[in-house]
DSSP file (Angstrom, degrees, kcal/mol; ACC not computed):
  #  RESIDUE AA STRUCTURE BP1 BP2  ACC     N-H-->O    O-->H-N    N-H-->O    O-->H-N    TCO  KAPPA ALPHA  PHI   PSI    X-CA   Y-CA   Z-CA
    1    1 A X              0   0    0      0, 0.0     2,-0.1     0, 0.0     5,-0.1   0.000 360.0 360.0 360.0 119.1   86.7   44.7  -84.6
    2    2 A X     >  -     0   0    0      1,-0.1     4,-1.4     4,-0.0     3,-0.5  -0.442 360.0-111.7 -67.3 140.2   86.2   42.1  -87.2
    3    3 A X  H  > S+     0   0    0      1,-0.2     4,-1.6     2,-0.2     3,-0.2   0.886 122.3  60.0 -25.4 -50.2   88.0   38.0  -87.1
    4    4 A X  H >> S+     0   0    0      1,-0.3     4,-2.3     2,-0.2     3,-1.4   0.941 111.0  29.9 -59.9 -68.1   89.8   39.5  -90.0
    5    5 A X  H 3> S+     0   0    0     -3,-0.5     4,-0.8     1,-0.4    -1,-0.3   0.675 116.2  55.8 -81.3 -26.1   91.2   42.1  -88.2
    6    6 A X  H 3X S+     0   0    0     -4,-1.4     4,-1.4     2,-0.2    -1,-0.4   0.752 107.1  52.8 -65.6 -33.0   91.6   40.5  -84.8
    7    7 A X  H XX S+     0   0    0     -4,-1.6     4,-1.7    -3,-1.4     3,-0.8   0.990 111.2  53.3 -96.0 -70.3   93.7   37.5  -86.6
    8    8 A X  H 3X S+     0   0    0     -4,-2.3     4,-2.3     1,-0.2     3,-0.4   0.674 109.9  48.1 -28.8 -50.4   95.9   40.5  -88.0
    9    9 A X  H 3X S+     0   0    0     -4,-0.8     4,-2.7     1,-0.3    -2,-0.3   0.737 105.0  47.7 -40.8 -61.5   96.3   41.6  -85.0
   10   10 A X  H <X S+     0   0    0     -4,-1.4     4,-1.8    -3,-0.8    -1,-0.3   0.722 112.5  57.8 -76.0 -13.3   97.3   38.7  -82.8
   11   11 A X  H  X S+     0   0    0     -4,-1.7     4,-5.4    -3,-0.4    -2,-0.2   0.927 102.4  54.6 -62.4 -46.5   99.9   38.0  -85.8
   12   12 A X  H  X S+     0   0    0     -4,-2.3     4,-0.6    -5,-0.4     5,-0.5   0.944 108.6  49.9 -40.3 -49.0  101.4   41.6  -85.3
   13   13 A X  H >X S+     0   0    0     -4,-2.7     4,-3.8     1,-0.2     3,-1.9   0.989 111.1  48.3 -66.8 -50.3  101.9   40.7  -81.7
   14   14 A X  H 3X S+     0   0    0     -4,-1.8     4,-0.5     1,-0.3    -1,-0.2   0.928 109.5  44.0 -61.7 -37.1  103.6   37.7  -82.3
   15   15 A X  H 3< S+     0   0    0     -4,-5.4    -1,-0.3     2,-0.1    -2,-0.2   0.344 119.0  52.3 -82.8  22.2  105.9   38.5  -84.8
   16   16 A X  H X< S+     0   0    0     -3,-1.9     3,-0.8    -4,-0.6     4,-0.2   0.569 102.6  57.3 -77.5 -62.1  106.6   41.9  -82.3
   17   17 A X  H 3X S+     0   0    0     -4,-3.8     4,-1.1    -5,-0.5     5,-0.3   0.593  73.9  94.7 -65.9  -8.5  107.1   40.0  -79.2
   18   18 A X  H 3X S+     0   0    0     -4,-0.5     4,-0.7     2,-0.2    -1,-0.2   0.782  91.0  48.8 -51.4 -35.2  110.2   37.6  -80.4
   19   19 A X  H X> S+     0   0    0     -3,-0.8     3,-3.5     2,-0.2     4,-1.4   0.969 113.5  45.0 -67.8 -86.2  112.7   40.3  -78.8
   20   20 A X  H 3> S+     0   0    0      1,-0.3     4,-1.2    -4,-0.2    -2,-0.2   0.588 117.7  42.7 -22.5 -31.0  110.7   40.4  -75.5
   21   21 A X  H 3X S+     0   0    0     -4,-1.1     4,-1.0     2,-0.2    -1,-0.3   0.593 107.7  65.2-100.1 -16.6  110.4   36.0  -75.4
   22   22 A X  H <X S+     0   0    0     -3,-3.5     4,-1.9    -4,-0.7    -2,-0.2   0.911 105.7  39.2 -95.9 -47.7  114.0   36.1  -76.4
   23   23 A X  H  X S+     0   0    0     -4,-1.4     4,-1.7     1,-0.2     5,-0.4   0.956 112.0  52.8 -45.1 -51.9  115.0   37.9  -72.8
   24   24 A X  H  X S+     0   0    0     -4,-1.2     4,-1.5    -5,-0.3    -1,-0.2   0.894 110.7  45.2 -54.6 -33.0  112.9   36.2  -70.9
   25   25 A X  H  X S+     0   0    0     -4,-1.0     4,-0.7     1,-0.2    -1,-0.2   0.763 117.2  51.9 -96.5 -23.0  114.6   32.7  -72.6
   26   26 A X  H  < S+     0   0    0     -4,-1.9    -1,-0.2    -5,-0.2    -2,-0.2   0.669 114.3  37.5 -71.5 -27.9  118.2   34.7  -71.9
   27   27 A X  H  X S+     0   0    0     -4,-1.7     4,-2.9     2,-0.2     5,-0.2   0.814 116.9  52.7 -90.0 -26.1  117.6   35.6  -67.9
   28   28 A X  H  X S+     0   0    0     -4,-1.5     4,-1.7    -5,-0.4    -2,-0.2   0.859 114.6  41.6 -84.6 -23.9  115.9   32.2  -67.4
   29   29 A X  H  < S+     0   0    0     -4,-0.7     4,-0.4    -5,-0.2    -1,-0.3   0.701 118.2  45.8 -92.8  -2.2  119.2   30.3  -69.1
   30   30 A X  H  4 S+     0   0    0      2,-0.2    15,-0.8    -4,-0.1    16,-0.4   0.951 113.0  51.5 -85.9 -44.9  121.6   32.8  -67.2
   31   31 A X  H >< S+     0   0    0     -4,-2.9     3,-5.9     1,-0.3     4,-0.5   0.960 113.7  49.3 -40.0 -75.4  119.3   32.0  -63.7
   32   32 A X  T 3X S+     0   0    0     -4,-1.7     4,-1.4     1,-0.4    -1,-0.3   0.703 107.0  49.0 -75.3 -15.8  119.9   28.4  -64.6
   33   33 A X  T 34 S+     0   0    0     -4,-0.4    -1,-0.4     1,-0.2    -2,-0.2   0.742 105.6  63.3 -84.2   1.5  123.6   28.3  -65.1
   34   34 A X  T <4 S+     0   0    0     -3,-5.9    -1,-0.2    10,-0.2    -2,-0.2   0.776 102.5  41.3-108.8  -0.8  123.7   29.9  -62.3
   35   35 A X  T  4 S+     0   0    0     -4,-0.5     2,-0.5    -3,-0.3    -1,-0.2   0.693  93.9  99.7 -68.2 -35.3  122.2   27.0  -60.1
   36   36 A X    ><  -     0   0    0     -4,-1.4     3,-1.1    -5,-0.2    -1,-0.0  -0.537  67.4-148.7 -97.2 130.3  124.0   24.6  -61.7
   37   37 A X  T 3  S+     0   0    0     -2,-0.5     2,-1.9     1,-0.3    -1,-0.1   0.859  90.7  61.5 -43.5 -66.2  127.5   23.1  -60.0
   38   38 A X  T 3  S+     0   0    0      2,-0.1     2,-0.7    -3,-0.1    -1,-0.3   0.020  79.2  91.8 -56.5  22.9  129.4   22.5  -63.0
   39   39 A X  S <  S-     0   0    0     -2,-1.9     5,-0.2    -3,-1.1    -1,-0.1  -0.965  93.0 -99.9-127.6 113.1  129.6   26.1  -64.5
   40   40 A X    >>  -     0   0    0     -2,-0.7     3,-1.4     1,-0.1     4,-1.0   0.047  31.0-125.9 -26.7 116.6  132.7   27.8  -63.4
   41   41 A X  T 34 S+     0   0    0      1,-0.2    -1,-0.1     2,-0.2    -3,-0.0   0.732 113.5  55.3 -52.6 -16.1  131.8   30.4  -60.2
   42   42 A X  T 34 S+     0   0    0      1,-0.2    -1,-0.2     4,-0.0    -2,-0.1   0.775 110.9  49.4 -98.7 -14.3  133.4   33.5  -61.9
   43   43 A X  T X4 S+     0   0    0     -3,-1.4     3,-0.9   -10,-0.1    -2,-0.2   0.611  86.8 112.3 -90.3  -7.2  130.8   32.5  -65.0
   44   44 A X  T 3< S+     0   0    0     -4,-1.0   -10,-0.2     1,-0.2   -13,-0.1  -0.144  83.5   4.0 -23.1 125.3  127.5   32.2  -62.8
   45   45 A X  T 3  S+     0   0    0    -15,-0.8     2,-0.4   -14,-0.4    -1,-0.2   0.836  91.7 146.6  85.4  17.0  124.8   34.6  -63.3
   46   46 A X    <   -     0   0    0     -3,-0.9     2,-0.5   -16,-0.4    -1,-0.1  -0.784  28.1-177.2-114.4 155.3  126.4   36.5  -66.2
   47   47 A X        -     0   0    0     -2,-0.4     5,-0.1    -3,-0.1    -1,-0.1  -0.841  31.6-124.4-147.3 110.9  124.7   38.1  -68.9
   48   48 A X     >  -     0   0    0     -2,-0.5     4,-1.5     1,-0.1     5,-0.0  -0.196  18.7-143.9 -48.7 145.8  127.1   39.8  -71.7
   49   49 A X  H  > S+     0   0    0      2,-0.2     4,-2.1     3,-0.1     5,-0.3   0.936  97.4  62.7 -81.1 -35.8  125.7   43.3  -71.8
   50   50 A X  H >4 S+     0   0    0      1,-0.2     3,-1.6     2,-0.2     4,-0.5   0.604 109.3  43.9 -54.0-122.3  126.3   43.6  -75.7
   51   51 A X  H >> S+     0   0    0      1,-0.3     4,-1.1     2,-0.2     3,-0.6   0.367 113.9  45.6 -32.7 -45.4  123.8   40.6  -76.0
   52   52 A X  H 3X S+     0   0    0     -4,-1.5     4,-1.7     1,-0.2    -1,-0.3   0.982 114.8  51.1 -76.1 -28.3  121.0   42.1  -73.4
   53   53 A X  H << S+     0   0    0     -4,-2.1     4,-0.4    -3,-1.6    -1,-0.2   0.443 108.8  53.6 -68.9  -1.2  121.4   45.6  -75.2
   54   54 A X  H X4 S+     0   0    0     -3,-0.6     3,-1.7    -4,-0.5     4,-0.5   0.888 113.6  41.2-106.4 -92.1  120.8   43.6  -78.6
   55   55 A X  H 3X S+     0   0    0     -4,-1.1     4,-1.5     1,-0.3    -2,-0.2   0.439 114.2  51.5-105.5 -47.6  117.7   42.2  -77.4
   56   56 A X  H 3X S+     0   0    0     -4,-1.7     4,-1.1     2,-0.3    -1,-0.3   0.775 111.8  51.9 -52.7 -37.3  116.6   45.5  -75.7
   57   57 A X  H <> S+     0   0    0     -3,-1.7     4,-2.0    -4,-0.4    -2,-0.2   0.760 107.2  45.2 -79.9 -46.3  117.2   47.2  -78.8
   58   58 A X  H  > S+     0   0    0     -4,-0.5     4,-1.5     2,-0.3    -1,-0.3   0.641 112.0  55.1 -95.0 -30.8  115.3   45.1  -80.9
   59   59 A X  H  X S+     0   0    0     -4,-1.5     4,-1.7     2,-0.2    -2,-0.2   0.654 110.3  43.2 -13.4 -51.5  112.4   45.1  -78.4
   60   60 A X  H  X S+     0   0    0     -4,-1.1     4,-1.3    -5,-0.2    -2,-0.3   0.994 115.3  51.6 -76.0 -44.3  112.2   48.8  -78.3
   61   61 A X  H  X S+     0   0    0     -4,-2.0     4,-5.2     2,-0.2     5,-0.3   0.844 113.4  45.2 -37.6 -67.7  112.7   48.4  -82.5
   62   62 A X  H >X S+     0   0    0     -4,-1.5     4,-1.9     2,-0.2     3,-1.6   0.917 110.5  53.4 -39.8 -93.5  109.4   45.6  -82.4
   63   63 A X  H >< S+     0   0    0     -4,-1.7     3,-1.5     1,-0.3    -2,-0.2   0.386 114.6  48.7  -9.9 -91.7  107.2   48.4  -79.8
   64   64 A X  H >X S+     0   0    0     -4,-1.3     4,-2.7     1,-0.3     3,-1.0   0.515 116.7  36.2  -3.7 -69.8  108.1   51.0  -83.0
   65   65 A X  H <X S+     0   0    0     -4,-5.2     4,-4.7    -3,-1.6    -1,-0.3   0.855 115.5  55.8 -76.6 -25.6  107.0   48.9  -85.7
   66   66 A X  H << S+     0   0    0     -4,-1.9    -2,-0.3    -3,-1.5    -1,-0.3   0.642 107.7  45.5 -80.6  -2.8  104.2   47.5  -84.0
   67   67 A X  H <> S+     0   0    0     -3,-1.0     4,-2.1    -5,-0.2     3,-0.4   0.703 112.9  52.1 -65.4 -53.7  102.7   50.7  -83.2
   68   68 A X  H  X S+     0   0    0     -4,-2.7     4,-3.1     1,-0.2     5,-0.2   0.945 112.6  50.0 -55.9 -43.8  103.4   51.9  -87.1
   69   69 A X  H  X S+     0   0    0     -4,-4.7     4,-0.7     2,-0.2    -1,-0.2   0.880 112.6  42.0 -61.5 -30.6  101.5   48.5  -88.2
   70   70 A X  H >>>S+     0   0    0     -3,-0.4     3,-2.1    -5,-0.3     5,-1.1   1.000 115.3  55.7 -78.9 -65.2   98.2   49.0  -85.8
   71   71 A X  H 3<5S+     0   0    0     -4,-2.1    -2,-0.2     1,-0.3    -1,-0.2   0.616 109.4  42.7 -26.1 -63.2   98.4   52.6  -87.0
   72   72 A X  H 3<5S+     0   0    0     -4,-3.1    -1,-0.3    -5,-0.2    -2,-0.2   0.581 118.3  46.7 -63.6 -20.1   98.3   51.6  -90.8
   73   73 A X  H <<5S-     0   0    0     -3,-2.1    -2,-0.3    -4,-0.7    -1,-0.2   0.364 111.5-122.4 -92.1 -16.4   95.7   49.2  -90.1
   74   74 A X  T  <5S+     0   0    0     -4,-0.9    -3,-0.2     1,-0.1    -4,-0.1   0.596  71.7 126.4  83.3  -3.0   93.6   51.4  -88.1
   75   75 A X      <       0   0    0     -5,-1.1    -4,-0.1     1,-0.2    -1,-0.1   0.786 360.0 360.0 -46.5 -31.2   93.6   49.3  -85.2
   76   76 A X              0   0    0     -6,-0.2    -1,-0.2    -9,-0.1    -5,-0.1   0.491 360.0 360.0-106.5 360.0   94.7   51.6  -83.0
């Protein structure tokens, strides 16, 4: 694997992984509201399922195209 192709590569992943970094930054602010006094108990801990299924979605959507990109490039 050439620089060239390795630098493609780690671009692919990054613009792929935004769904994936975008859960993680969604459990880790639900976690935190749910330490913290001042957020109403019946709102603690919650995470609309219409939002984590938008993020899931678009995760499996990223995998997809990031397979089709390595694929066309020959990475893979």
């Amino acid at each position: 694997m050439t620089d060239q192709e390795l630098l493609v590569a780690v671009a692919f992943i990054a613009a792929f992984c935004w769904p994936f970094l975008a859960l993680g930054g969604l459990v880790w602010w639900f976690w935190r509201s749910d330490q913290r006094p001042d957020v109403p108990a019946i709102e603690r801990g919650r995470v609309p399922e219409s939002l984590l299924a938008l993020v899931l979605a678009a995760g499996v959507a990223s995998l997809i195209g990031l397979g089709a990109a390595f694929t066309h490039f020959g990475l893979i």
